[in-house]
C-alpha positions in Angstrom: -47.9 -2.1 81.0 -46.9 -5.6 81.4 -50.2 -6.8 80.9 -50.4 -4.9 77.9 -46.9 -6.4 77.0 -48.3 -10.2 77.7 -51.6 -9.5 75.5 -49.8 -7.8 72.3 -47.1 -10.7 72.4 -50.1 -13.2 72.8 -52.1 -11.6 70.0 -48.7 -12.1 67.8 -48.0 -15.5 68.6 -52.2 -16.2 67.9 -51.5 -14.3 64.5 -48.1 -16.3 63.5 -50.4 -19.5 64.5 -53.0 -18.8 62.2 -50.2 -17.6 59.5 -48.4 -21.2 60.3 -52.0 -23.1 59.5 -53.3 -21.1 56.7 -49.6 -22.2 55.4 -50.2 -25.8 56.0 -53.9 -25.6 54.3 -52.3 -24.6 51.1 -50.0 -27.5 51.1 -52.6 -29.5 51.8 -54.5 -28.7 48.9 -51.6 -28.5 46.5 -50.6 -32.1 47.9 -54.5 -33.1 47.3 -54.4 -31.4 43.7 -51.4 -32.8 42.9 -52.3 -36.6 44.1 -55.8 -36.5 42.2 -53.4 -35.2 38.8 -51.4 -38.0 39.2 -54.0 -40.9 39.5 -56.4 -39.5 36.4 -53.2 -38.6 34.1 -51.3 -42.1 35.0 -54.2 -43.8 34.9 -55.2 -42.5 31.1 -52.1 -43.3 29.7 -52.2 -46.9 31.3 -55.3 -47.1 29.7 -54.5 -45.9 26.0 -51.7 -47.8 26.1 -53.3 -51.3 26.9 -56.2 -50.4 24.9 -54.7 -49.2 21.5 -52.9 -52.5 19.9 -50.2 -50.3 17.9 -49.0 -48.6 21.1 -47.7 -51.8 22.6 -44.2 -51.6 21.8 -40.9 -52.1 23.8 -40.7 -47.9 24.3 -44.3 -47.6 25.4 -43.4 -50.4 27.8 -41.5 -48.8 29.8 -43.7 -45.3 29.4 -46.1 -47.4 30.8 -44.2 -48.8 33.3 -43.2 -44.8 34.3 -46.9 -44.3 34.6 -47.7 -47.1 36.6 -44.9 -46.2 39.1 -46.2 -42.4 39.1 -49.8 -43.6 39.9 -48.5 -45.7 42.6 -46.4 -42.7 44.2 -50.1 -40.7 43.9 -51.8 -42.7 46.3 -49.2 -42.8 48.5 -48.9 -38.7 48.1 -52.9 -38.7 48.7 -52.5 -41.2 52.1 -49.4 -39.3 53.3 -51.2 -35.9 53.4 -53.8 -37.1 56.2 -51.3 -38.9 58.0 -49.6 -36.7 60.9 -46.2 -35.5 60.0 -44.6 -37.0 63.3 -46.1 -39.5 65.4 -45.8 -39.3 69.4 -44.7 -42.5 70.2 -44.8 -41.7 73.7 -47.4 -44.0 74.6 -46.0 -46.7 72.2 -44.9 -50.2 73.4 -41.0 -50.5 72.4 -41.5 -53.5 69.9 -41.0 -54.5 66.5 -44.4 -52.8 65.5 -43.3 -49.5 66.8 -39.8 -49.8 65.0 -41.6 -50.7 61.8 -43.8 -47.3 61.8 -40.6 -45.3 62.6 -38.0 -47.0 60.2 -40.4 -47.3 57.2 -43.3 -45.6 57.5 -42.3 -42.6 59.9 -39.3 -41.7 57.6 -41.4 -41.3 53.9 -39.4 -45.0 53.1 -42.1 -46.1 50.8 -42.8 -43.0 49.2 -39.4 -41.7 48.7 -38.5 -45.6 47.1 -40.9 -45.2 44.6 -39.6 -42.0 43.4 -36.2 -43.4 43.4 -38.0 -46.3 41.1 -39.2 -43.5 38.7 -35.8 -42.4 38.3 -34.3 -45.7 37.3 -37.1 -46.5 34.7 -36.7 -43.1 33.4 -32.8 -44.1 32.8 -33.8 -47.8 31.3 -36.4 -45.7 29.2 -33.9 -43.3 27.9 -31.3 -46.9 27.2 -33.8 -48.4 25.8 -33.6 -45.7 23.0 -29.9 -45.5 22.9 -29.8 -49.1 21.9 -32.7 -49.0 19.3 -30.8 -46.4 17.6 -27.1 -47.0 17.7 -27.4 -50.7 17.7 -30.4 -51.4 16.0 -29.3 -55.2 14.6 -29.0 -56.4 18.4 -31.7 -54.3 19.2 -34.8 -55.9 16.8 -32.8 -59.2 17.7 -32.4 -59.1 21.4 -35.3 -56.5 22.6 -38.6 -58.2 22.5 -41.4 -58.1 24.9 -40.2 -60.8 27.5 -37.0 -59.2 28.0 -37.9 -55.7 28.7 -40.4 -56.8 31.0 -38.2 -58.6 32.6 -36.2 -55.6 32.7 -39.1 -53.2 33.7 -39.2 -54.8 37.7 -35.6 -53.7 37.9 -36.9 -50.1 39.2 -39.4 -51.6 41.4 -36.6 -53.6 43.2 -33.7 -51.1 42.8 -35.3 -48.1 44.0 -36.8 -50.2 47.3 -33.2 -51.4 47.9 -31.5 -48.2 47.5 -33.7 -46.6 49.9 -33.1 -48.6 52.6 -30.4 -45.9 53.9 -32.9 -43.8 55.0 -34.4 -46.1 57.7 -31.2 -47.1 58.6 -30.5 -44.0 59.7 -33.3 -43.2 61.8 -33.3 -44.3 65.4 -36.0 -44.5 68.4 -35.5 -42.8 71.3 -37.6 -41.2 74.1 -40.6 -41.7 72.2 -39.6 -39.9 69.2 -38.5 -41.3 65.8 -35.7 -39.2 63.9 -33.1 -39.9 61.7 -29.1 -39.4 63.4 -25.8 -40.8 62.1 -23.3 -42.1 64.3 -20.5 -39.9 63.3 -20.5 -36.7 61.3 -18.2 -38.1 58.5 -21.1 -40.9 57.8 -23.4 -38.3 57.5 -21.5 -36.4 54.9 -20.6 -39.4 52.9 -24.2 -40.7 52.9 -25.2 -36.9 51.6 -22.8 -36.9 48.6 -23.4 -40.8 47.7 -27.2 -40.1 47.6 -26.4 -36.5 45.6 -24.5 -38.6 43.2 -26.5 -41.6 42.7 -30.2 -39.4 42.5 -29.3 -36.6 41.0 -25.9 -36.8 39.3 -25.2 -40.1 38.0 -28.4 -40.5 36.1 -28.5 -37.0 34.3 -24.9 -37.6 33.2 -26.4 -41.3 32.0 -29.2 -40.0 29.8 -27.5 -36.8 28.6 -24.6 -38.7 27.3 -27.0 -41.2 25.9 -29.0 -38.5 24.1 -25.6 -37.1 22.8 -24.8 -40.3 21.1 -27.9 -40.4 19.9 -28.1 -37.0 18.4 -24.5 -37.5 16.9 -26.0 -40.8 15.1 -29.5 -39.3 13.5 -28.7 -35.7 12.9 -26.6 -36.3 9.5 -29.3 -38.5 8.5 -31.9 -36.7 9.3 -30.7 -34.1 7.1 -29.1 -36.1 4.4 -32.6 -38.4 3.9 -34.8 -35.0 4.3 -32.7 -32.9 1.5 -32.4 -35.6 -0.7 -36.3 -37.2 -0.4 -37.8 -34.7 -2.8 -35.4 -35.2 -5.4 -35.2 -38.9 -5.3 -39.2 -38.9 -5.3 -38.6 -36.5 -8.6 -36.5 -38.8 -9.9 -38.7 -41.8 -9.6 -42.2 -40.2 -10.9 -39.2 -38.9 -13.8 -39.0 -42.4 -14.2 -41.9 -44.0 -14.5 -43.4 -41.1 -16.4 -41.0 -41.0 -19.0 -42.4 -42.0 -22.4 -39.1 -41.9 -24.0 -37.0 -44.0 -21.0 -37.0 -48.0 -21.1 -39.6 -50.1 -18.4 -36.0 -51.4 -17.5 -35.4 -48.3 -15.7 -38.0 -49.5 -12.8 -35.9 -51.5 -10.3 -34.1 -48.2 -10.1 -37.4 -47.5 -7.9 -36.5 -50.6 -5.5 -32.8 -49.6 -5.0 -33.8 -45.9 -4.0 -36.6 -46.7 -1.7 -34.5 -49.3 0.1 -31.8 -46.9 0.0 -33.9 -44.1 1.6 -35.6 -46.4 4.6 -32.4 -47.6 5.7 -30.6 -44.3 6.0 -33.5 -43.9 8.7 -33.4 -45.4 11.9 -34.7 -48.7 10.4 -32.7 -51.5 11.9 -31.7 -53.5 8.9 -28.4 -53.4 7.2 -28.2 -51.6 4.0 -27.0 -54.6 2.2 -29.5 -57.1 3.6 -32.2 -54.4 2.6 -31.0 -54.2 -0.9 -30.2 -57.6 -1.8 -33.3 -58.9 -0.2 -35.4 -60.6 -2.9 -39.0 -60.7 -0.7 -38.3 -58.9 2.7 -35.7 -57.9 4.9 -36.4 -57.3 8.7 -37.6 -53.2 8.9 -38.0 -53.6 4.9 -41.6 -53.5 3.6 -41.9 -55.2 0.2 -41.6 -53.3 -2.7 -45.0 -54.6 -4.1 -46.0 -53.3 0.1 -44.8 -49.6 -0.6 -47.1 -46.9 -1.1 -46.7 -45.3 -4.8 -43.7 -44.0 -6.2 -45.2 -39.9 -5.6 -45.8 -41.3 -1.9 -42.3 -43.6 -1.1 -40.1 -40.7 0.1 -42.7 -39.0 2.2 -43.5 -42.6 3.6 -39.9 -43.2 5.0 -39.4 -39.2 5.8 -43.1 -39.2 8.0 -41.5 -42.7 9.6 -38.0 -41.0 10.7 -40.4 -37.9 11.9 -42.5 -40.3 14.3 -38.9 -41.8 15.9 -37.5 -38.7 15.9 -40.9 -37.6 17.9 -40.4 -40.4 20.4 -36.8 -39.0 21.4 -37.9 -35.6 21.9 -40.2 -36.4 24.1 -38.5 -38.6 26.3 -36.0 -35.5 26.4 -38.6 -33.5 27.3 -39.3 -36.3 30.2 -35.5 -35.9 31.3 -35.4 -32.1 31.2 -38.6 -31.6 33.5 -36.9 -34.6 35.5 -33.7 -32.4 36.3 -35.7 -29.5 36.7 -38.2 -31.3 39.6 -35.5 -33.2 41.4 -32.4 -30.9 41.7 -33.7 -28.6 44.2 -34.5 -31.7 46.4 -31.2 -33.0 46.2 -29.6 -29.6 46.3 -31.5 -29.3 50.0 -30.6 -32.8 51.2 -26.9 -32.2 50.3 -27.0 -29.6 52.1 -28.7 -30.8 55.1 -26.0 -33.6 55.3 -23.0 -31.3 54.9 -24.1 -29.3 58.1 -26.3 -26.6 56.4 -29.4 -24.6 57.7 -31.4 -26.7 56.7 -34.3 -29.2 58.7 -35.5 -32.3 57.0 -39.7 -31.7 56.8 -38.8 -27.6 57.3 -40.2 -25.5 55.3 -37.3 -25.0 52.8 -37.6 -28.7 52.2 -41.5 -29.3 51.9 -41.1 -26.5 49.5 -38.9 -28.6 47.4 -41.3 -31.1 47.4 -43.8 -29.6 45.4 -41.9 -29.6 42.3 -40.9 -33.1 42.9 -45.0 -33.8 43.4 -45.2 -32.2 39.9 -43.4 -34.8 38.3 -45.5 -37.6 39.8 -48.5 -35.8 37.2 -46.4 -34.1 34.8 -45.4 -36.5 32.1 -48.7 -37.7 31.2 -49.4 -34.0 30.1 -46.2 -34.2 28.3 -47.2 -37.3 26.3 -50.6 -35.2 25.7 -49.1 -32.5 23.6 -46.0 -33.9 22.4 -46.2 -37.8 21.7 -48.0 -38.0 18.4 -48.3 -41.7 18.8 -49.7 -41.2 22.5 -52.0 -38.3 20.5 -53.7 -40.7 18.0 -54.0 -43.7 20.6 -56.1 -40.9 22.8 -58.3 -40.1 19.6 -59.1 -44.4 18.9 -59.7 -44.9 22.7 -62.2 -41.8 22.9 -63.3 -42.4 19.5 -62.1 -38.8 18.3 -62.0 -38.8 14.2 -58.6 -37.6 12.6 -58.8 -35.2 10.4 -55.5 -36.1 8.3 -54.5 -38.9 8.6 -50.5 -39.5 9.1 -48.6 -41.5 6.9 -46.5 -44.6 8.8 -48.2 -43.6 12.1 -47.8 -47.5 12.6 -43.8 -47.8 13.2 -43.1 -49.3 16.4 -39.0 -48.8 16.8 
């Protein structure tokens, strides 16, 4: 009977084994599928963007940038999937090699830095925006390529530094590398100031960015698209008019001007209609499309900005979506929860954090028209209509 016992509970324990490492094989490949996503989608939009002269703007900068830091965190994903979970450092000489592996490499510091990188270009991406719109003079006048470059390796540098609490916390000891805090309140405080500074801090950032925003274009939106037909009316009225005097045409200047600076154009009304050549954002008059085609010109121009914002929110939702459950588990953890760093609850988090890494690309795919049309000149796709102003760059 006690045999039988021994065998049955044997037989259980073979069957939870195989249970734990069919388990593990699916991770595996999702952590595979997921890396190899990541470096072909990063790696396209790297590529439209430096091959397509019109999409090399300040915003697509910084989408680049996003992109660049996502392929990054792909190979590391791909290398950290073959490398053992936890090291037995056993047989390890105590020396500053040893402490290295366990500090930095041991603890995911390199990995989890770079996604902390991605979150602070995703913030300067969403600023970026906040300034073009609501402060569009300092914006054309301050924003140029050589500033937000410079302002592009602030993620790089920021998300290293802010990482380096994680090492800190990690100690050696009888041949095994872990992290452990020296008193429980320094764990709990280390918990809510990385809860804060991850997760809350930079959703409240871009939210109340993209409320600004919205509060600034939405009566403008709607006041340029109700009133573009009728002042396109009025002008073909105009110039068809056999009856009306030619001296009715500079009434064609003062709405067209009129019309593109109500957009997110960032030139002053007054500059734009007392301008005699061209004002910054202005085209020339003698520049503009015909009178039929002037309102639809500025109206398909507001359309592409307004594009650009809604998918950066897009970008910011999926963001909140992939990294608060991550947090949300790590919080926990810290505040004395169930929870195991690398337990399963955890490593189940991190699969929706690995779908970020591969995820915006896909997003620029269907949503970005300017992303859309550089995709088409790269692969040599023909357009079938082609869309009006599809040049604006702010």
């Amino acid at each position: 009977m006690e045999a039988l016992s021994a065998s049955t509970v044997s037989l259980v324990e073979d069957d939870l084994g195989s249970a734990k490492v069919s388990l593990e094989d699916i991770s595996q490949v999702i952590y595979l599928l997921f890396g190899i996503l990541g470096l072909f989608g990063n790696s396209l939009v790297l590529m439209v963007i430096a091959r397509v002269k019109s999409l090399r703007t300040v915003t697509n900068l910084f989408i680049a940038n996003q992109s660049l830091i996502d392929f990054t965190t792909s190979v590391f994903l791909l290398i950290l999937m073959y490398d053992p979970p936890k090291y037995d450092f056993s047989h390890w000489e105590l020396n500053s090699w040893t402490i290295f592996v366990c500090y930095f490499w041991q603890s995911d510091y390199i990995f989890w830095s770079l996604m902390g990188s991605s979150t602070g270009n995703l913030i300067l991406l969403t600023l970026e925006r906040w300034v073009a719109v609501l402060y569009p003079v300092v914006y054309r006048n301050r924003v140029n390529w050589k500033t937000a470059t410079v302002f592009a390796i602030l993620p790089w540098i920021l998300g290293f530094l802010f990482q380096l609490f994680w090492p800190a916390v990690h100690h050696f000891e009888d041949g095994a590398c872990f992290p452990s805090y020296s008193h429980r309140s320094v764990q709990v405080a280390v918990g809510v100031f990385v809860f804060v500074a991850k997760l809350v801090l930079p959703v409240m950032i871009m939210f109340m960015a993209y409320a600004s925003i919205l509060r600034r274009i939405k009566p403008k939106f709607l006041q340029v698209g109700i009133t573009n037909r009728t002042r396109s009316a009025r002008i073909i009225a105009t110039a068809t008019d056999s009856i009306g005097e030619t001296k009715q045409a500079p009434v064609l200047r003062t709405d067209l001007t009129t019309a593109w600076t109500r957009s997110l154009a960032p030139a002053p009304v007054t500059a734009a209609i007392n301008a005699p050549i061209f004002a910054p954002g202005i085209p020339p008059v003698e520049n503009l499309p015909a009178a039929s085609d002037a309102a639809h010109f500025t109206f398909n121009t507001n359309r592409i900005r307004l594009n650009i914002l809604k998918t950066v929110f897009i970008v910011i939702i999926v963001f909140v979506i992939c990294w608060t459950p991550v947090n949300t588990v790590f919080l926990i953890y810290n505040l004395g929860g169930n929870v195991t760093i690398r337990g399963t609850l955890h490593k189940l988090t991190w699969v929706l954090v690995f779908v970020n890494i591969w995820i915006n690309p896909v997003i620029y795919t269907f949503k970005y028209r300017k992303f859309q049309d550089g995709l088409r000149k790269t692969f040599r796709i023909p357009l079938k209509e082609p869309r009006v102003g599809s040049q604006t760059n702010s």
